[in-house]
VMD Tcl script that draws the C-alpha trace (Angstrom):
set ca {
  {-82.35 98.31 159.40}
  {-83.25 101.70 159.19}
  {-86.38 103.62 160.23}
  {-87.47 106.95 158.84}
  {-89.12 109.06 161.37}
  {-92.22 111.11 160.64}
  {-93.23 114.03 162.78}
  {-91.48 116.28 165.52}
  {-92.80 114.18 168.90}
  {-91.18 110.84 166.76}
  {-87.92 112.36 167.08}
  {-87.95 113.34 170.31}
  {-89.30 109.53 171.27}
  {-87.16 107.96 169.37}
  {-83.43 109.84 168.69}
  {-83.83 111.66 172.10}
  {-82.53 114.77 171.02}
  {-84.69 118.31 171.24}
  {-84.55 119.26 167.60}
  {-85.70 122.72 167.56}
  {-88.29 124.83 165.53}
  {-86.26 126.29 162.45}
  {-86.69 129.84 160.52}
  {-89.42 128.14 158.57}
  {-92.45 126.29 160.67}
  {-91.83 122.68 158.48}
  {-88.37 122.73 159.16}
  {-86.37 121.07 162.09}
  {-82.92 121.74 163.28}
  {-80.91 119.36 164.80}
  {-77.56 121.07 166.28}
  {-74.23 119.99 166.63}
  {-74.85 119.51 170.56}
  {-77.98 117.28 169.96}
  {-76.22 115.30 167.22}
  {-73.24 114.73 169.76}
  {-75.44 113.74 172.53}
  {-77.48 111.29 170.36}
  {-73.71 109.96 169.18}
  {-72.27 109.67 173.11}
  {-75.38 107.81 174.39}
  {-76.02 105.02 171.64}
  {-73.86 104.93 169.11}
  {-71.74 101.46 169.18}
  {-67.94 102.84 169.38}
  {-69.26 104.66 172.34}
  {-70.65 101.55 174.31}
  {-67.51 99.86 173.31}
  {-65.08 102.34 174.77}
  {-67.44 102.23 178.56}
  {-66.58 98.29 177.77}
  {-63.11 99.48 178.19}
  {-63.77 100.27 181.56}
  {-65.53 97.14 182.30}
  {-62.90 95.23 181.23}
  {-59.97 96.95 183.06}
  {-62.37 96.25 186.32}
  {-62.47 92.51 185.48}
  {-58.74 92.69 185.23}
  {-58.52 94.26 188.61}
  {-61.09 91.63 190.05}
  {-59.16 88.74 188.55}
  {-55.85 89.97 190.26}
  {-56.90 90.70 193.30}
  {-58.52 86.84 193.49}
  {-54.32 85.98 193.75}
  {-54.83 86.92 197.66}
  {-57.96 85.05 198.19}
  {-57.82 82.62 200.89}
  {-57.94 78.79 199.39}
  {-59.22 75.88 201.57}
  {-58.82 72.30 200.16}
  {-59.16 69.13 201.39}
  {-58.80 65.40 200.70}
  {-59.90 61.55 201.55}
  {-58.31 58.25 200.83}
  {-59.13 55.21 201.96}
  {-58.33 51.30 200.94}
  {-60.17 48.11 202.21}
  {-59.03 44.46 201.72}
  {-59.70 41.73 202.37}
  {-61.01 42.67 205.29}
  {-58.57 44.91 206.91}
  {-58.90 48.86 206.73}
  {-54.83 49.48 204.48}
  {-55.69 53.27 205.36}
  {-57.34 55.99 205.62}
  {-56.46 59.54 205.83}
  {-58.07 62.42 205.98}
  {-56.34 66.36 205.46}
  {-58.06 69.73 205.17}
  {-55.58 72.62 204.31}
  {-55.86 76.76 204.55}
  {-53.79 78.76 202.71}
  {-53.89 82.43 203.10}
  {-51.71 85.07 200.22}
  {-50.33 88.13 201.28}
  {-48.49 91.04 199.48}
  {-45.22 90.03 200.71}
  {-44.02 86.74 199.55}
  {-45.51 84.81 202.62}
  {-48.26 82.45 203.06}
  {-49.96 81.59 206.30}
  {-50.73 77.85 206.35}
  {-52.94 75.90 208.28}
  {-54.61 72.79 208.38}
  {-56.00 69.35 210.37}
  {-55.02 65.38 209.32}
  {-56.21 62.41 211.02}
  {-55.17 59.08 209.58}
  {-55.47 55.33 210.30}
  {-54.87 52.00 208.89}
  {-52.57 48.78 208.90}
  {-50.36 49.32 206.16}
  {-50.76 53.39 206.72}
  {-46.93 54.88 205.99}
  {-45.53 55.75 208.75}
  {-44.72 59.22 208.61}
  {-48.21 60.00 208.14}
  {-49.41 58.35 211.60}
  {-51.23 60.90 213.81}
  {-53.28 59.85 216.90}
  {-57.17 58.96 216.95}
  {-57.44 62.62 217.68}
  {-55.48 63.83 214.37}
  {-53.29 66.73 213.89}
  {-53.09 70.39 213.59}
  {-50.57 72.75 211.93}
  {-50.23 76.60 211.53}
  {-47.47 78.27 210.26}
  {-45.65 80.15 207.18}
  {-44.10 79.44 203.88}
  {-42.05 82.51 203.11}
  {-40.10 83.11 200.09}
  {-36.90 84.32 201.57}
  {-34.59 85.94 198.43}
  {-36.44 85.93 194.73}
  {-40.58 86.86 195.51}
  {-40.28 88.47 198.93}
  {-40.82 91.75 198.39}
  {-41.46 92.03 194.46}
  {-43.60 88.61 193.14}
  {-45.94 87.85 190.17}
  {-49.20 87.92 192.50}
  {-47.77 91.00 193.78}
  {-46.75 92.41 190.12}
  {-50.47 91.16 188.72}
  {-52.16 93.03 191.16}
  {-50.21 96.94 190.41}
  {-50.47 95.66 186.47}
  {-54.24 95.84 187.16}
  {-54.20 99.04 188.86}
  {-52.13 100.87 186.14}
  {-54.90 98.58 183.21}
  {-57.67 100.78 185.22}
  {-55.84 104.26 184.38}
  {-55.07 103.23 180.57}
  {-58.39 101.92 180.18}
  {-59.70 104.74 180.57}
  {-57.98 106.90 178.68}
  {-58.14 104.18 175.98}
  {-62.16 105.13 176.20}
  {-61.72 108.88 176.01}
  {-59.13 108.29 172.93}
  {-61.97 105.95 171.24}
  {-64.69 108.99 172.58}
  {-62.21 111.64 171.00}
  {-61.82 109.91 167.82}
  {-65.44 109.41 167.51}
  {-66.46 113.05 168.25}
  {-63.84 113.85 165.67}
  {-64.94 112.21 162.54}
  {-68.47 113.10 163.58}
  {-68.11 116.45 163.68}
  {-66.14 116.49 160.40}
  {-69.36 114.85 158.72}
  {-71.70 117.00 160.62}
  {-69.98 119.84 158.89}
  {-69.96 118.54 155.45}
  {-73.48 117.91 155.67}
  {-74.14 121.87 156.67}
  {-72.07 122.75 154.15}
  {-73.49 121.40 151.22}
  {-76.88 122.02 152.84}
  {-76.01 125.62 152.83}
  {-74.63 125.09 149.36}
  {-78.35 124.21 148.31}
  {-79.81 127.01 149.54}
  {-77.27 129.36 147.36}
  {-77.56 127.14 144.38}
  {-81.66 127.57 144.76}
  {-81.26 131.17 144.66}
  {-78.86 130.76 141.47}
  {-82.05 128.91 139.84}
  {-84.41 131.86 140.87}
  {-82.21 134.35 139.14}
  {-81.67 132.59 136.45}
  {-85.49 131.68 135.91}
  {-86.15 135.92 136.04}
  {-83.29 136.43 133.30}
  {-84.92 133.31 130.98}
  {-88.61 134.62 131.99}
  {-87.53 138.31 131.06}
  {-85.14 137.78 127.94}
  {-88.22 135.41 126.57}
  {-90.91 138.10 127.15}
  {-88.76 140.78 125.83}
  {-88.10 138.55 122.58}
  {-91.34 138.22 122.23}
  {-91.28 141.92 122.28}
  {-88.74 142.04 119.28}
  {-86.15 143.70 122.06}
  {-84.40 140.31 122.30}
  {-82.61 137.95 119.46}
  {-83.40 134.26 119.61}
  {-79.84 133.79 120.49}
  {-80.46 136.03 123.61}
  {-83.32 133.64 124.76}
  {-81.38 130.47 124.37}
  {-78.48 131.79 126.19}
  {-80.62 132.60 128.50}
  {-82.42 129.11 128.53}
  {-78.47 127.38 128.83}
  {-77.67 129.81 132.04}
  {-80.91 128.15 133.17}
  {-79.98 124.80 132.88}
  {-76.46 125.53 133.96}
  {-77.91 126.41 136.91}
  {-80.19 123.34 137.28}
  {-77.37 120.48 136.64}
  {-74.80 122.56 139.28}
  {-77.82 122.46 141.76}
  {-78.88 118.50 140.91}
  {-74.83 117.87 141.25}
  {-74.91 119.09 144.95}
  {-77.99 117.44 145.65}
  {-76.12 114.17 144.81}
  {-73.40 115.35 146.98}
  {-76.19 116.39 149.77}
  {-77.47 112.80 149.73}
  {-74.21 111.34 150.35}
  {-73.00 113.64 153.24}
  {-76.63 113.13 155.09}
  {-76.40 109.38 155.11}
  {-72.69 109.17 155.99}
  {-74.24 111.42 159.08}
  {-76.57 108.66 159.36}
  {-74.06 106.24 160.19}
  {-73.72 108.21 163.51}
  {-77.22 108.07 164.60}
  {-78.38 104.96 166.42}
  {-81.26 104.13 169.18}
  {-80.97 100.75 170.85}
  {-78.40 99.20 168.83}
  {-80.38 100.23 165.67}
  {-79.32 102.79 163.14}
  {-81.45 106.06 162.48}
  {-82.59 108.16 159.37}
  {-82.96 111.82 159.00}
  {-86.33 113.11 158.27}
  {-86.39 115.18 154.91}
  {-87.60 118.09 156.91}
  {-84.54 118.26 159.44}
  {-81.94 120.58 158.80}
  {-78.45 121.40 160.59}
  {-77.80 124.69 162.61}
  {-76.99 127.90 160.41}
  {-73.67 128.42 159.01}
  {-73.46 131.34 160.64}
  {-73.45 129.93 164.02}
  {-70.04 128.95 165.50}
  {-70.15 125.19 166.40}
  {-66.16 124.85 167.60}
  {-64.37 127.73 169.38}
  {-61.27 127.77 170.95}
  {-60.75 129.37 174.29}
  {-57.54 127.93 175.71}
  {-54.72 128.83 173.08}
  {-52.34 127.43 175.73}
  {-53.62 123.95 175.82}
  {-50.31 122.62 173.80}
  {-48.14 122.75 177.02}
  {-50.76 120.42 178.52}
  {-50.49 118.00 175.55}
  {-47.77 115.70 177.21}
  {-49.78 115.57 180.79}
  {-53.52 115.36 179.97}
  {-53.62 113.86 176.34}
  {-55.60 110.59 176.51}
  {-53.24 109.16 173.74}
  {-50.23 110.06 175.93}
  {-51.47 108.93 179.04}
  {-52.60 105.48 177.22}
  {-48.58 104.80 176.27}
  {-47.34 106.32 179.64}
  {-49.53 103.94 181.80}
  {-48.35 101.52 178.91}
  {-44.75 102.30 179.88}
  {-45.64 101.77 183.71}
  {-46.91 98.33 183.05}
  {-43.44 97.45 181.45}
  {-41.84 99.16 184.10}
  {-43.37 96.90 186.36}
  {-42.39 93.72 184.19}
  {-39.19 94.68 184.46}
  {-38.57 94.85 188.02}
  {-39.89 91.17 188.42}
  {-37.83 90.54 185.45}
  {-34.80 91.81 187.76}
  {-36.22 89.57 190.37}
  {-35.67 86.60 188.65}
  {-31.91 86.97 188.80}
  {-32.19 85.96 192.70}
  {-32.12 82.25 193.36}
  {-35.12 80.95 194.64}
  {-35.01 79.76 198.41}
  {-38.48 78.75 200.30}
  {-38.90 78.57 203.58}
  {-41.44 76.50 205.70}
  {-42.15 76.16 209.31}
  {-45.10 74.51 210.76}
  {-45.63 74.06 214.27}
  {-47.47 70.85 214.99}
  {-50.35 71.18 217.48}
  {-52.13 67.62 218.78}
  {-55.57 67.41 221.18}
  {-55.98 64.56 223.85}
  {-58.74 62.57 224.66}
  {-61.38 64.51 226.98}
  {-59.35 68.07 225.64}
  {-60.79 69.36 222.33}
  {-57.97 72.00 222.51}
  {-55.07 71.37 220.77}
  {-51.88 71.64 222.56}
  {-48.23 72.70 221.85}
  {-45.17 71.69 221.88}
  {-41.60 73.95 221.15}
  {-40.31 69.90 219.72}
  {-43.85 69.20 217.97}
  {-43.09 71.14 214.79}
  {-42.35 70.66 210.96}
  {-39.69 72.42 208.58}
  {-37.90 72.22 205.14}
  {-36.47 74.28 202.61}
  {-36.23 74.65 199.09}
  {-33.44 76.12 196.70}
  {-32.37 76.85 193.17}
  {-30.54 78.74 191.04}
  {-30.46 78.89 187.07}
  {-26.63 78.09 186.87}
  {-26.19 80.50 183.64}
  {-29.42 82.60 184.00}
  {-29.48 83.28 179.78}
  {-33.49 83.03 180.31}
  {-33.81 85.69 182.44}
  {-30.77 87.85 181.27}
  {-32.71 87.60 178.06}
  {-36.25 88.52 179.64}
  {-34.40 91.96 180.79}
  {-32.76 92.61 177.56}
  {-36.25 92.39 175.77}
  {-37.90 94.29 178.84}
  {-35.16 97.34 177.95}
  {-36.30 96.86 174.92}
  {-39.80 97.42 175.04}
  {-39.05 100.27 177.31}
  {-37.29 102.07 174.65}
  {-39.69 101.56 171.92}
  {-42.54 102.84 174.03}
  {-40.06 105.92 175.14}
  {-39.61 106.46 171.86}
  {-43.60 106.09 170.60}
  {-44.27 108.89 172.96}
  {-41.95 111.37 172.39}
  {-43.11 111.19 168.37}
  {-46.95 111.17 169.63}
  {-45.98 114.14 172.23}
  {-44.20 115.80 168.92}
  {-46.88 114.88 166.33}
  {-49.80 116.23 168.59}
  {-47.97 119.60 169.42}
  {-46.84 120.46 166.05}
  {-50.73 119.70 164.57}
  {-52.01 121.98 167.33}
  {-50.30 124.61 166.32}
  {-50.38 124.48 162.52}
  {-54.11 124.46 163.05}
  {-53.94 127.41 165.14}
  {-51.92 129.10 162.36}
  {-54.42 128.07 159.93}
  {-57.05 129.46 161.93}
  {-55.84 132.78 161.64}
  {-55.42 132.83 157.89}
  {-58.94 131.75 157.38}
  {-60.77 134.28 159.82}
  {-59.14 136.88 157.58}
  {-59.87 135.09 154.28}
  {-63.76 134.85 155.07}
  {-63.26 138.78 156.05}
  {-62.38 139.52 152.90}
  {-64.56 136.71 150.97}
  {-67.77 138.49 152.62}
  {-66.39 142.27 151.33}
  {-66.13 140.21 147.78}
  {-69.50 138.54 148.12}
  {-71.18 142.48 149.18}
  {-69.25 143.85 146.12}
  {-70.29 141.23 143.39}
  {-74.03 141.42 144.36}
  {-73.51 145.34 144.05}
  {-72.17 144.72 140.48}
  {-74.57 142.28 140.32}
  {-77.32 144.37 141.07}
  {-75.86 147.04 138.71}
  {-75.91 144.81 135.85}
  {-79.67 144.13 135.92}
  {-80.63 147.64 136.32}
  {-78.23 147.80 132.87}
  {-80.24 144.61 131.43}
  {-83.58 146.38 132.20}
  {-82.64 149.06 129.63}
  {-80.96 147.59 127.15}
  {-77.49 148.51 128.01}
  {-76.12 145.20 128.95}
  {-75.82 141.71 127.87}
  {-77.66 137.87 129.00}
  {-73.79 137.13 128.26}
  {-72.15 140.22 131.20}
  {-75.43 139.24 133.38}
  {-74.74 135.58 133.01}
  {-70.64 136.29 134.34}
  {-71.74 138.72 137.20}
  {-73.99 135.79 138.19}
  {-70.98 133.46 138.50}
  {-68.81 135.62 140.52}
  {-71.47 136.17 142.56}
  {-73.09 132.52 143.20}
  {-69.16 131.03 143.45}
  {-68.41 133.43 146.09}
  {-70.99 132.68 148.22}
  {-70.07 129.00 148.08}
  {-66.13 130.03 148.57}
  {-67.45 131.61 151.85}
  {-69.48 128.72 152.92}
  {-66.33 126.74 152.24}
  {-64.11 128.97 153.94}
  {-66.27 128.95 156.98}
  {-66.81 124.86 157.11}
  {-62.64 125.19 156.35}
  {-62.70 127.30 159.79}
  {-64.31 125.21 162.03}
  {-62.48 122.21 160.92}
  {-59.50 123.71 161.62}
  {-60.75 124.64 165.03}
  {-62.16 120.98 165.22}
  {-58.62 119.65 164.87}
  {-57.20 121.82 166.85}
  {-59.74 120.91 169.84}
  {-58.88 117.11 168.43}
  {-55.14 117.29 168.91}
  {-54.76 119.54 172.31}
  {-57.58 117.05 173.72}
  {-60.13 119.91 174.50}
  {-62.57 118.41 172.21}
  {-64.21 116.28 175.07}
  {-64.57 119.00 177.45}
}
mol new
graphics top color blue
foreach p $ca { graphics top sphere $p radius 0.5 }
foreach p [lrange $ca 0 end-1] q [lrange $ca 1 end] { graphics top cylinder $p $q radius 0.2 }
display resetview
C-alpha cells in the first residue's frame, strides 16, 4: 500500500532522504544522490542481494561443521529369565582433519552370559585411541576437504553476485530517474508554449475586435492554443507514468512510497553521471562483478574436478587402534605394544566408466564457463566503448542544439515584433513557435540521451557503484 506524504519534515521522517528547498519556496527537490540512497537502504532487491552474503556465510558455516568433533555413544542390554544375556556399553570420539585422517577414541565395558566373545572386556572396560587414515583416494584431496574451499570461493561470488544485483538496480533506477526529469523538464517548456500561445490568441482577439484581424486570424489563433494545450496534457500523461514507475523504487520498511505533488527532480542542467576514468575498460576482465561471479564460478568447478580426478584412485582405509585396559585399584589405563586393534579396507571400480564420465562432464562445464566469460569479457568491453563514442557525438549535438535553440528564439522574437505591426502572420508566428518549443525539447532529449549514455557506460566498466 502506498502512502502519500504531506509536508517537508514527513519526508525527511519517513523516506530519509534531505530533499532540498527548490528555485520556488513550494517546491522540493529530491536529487539523484538522495533517490539512490533511499533505493540502497530499503528497497527489496537491495536487502536481497546483503541476503547473498548471508547465505554464502551459512554455506561456509555448514562446511566447516565437516571437521567438528562427533561423540556418540550406545547401551544394550537383555534380561531372561533371570540371567543378565548382556550388556554393553561404548562411547566413541571421532575427530576430522583436513587431511584424510581421523583421530578415534573411545571406552567399552561389557558383560553378560551369552555376551559374544569378541566383545568381552574386563569389569574395568576398555580404551582405544588411534587413526583411521585414508591412505590413496581422500588423503590429501577429499569431499570434506573440497566442501570446505567450495565455501570459501561461494563467499567471493556471493558477493559479487550482490554488487551485480546492486549494479543492476542502480542501473534501471537511474534510467527512470532520468525519464522522469526529462519529461518534467518537458512540462515546464510545454507551459511556456501555452503562455505564448495564450498572448498570440489574447492579442489576435483584441486586435479583431479592433477590425486589424480577420475571424480566420482569431481562430487560428484559438487552434495554436489548443495545439498547445493537448501536446502539454499528452506529456502530462507521460509525466504520470514516469513518476510512478520511479515510485516503484522508493520503499520504507518493506512498504512502497509516493511522491508528493510538490517534489521535483534536480535541474537538467546539472550533471548527474560523469565519467572520470576513460581507462576503466582494461579493468573490465579483473574488477567486473559479473566477471568475477563466473571466474569464482569456474574455481568452484575447478575444484570439482580435482576430486573428480581423485576418484580414479582405489580406495584403501587404514585403521589402527591401540587398546589401552585399567586394573583394579589403577584408574589409569595401561599399554601394551600386543594390546592393539587393526584392519583395512579396499576397492577399486574395476572399469571406472562412473568416474571417467564425472571428468568428461567436469571438462565440460569448464569449457562452457571459459567460454561464458570470454563473450561477457567481450560484450562488456565493446558496450563501454560504443557508449564512450556515443558520448562524444552527443556533447557536440547539444552544442549545436543550444546555438539552434538561441537562434530560433531570436527569429522568434523577430517575428512578434513583425506581428505587432502588421507585417507578419498568426500562420509565420505559429511555425517560429514550433521550431522554437521542439528545440528546446530536442535539447532536453539530447541531454537525458547524454547521461544515459554516460549511465551505461558507468554500468558496463562497473564504475557505477563507486
Amino acid at each position: 500500500m502506498k502512502h502519500r506524504i504531506f509536508g517537508f519534515s514527513w519526508i525527511l521522517f519517513l523516506v530519509l532522504l534531505t530533499f532540498r528547498l527548490g528555485a520556488q519556496q513550494d517546491s522540493l527537490v529530491l536529487t539523484f544522490e538522495e533517490y539512490l540512497q533511499n533505493i540502497t537502504d530499503h528497497h527489496p532487491l537491495a536487502k536481497q542481494a546483503d541476503l547473498k552474503t548471508r547465505l554464502a556465510r551459512a554455506e561456509w558455516l555448514g562446511a566447516k561443521g565437516n571437521f567438528d568433533p562427533v561423540i556418540s555413544s550406545g547401551w544394550n542390554q537383555k534380561n531372561f529369565d533371570n540371567k543378565l544375556y548382556y550388556r554393553q556399553f561404548n562411547s566413541d570420539i571421532k575427530v576430522p582433519t583436513r587431511l584424510g585422517i581421523d583421530f578415534v577414541g573411545g571406552y567399552e565395558n561389557t558383560e553378560g552370559v551369552f555376551l559374544n566373545p569378541e566383545n568381552t572386556t574386563d569389569p574395568f572396560g576398555l580404551w582405544k585411541l588411534g587413526i583411521e587414515a585414508n591412505v590413496l583416494q581422500g588423503l590429501f584431496i577429499n569431499e570434506r576437504q573440497t566442501a570446505l574451499e567450495q565455501a570459501r570461493v561461494f563467499q567471493d561470488m556471493a558477493e559479487q553476485q550482490r554488487l551485480a544485483m546492486l549494479n543492476d538496480l542502480v542501473f534501471r533506477a537511474g534510467i527512470v530517474y532520468l525519464n522522469w526529469r526529462q519529461y518534467y523538464d518537458f512540462q515546464e517548456v510545454l507551459r511556456e508554449n501555452i503562455d505564448i500561445a495564450s498572448i498570440y490568441f489574447e492579442n489576435t482577439k483584441a486586435s479583431f475586435e479592433g477590425g486589424e484581424k480577420s475571424a480566420l486570424d482569431t481562430l487560428e489563433a484559438y487552434i495554436m492554443l489548443q495545439d498547445a494545450q493537448n501536446l502539454q496534457a499528452t506529456n502530462i500523461a507521460s509525466l504520470i507514468k514516469n513518476q510512478q514507475n520511479l515510485e516503484n523504487f522508493l520503499w520504507l520498511e518493506d512498504r512502497a512510497l509516493s511522491i508528493p505533488d510538490n517534489v521535483r527532480p534536480q535541474g537538467n542542467d546539472e550533471e548527474i553521471f560523469i565519467i572520470e576514468n576513460e581507462d576503466a575498460l582494461a579493468n573490465i576482465p579483473v574488477n567486473h562483478p559479473v566477471i568475477l561471479e563466473k571466474r569464482s564460478k569456474q574455481s568452484i568447478f575447478q575444484l570439482e574436478q580435482r576430486l573428480n580426478r581423485e576418484m580414479l584412485k582405489p580406495q584403501f582405509k587404514v585403521k589402527y587402534n591401540p587398546l589401552l585396559a585399567t586394573r583394579e585399584n589403577d584408574i589409569t589405563p595401561t599399554y601394551t605394544t600386543s594390546d592393539f586393534e587393526w584392519g583395512f579396507d579396499f576397492s577399486l571400480p574395476i572399469f571406472l566408466r562412473k568416474e571417467r564420465a564425472d571428468i568428461q562432464k567436469g571438462e565440460i562445464k569448464l569449457q562452457e564457463i571459459a567460454l561464458e566469460i570470454a563473450q561477457k569479457q567481450n560484450e562488456l568491453i565493446n558496450k563501454a566503448e560504443a557508449s564512450l563514442q556515443q558520448e562524444q557525438v552527443l556533447e557536440d549535438q547539444i552544442i549545436l542544439q543550444r546555438q539552434n535553440v538561441s537562434a530560433y528564439k531570436n527569429l522568434l522574437d523577430g517575428e512578434q515584433e513583425r506581428f505587432l505591426f502588421g507585417e507578419s502572420s498568426v500562420f509565420l508566428l505559429n511555425k517560429r513557435q514550433e521550431k522554437y518549443i521542439s528545440g528546446q525539447l530536442k535539447l532536453i532529449a539530447l541531454k537525458t540521451k547524454l547521461e544515459m549514455i554516460r549511465l551505461e557506460y558507468l554500468y558496463y566498466s562497473n564504475d557505477l557503484l563507486q
